[in-house]
C-alpha positions in Angstrom: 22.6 11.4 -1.6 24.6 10.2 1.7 25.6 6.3 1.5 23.7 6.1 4.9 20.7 6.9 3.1 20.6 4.5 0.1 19.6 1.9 2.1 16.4 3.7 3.7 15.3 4.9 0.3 15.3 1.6 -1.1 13.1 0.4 1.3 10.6 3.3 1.0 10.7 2.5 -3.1 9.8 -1.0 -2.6 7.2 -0.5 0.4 5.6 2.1 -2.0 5.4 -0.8 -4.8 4.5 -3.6 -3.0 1.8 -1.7 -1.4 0.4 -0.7 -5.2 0.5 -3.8 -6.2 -1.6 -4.6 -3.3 -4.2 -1.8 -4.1 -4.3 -2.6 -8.0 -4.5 -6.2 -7.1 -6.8 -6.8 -4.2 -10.1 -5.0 -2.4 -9.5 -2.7 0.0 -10.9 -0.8 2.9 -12.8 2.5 4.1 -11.2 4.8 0.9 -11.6 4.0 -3.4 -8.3 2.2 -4.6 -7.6 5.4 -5.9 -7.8 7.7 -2.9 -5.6 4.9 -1.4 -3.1 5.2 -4.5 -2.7 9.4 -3.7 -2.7 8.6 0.0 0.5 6.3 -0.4 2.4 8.7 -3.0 1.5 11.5 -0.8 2.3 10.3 2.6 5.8 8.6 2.2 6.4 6.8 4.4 3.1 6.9 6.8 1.0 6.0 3.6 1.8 3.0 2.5 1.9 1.7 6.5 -1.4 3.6 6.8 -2.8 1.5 3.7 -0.8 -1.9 5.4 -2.8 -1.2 8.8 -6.0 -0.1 7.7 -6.7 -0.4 4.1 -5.6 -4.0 3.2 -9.0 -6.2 3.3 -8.4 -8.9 5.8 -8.7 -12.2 4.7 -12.0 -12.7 6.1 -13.3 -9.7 4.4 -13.0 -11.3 0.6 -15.6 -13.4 -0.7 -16.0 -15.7 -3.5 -16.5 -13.2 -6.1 -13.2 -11.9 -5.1 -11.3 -15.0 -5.9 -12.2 -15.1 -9.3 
């Protein structure tokens, strides 16, 4: 892999983690978590800002059940 590179694919392998651990962690929007899941491994990089943009629950969005 060229040494320019490294630095971009690290970023795309912790985008693609922290955005999991988002969708295992916390509701989300419009899709199943699991559609969401295929959506980010599929569509590197677009799917994981896709899920940050549009299928992260905003804060409002939660409610008490989802706190517990």
């Amino acid at each position: 892999m060229n040494d320019a590179l490294l630095p971009v694919a690290i970023m795309c392998a912790l985008l693609i983690i922290w955005c999991l651990i988002g969708i295992i962690r916390h509701p989300v929007r419009h899709l199943p978590k699991w559609a969401w899941i295929l959506i980010v491994f599929c569509f590197i990089p677009l799917g994981p800002i896709l899920y940050l943009v549009v299928g992260q629950a905003r804060r409002d969005d939660l409610t008490d059940e989802d706190l517990r």
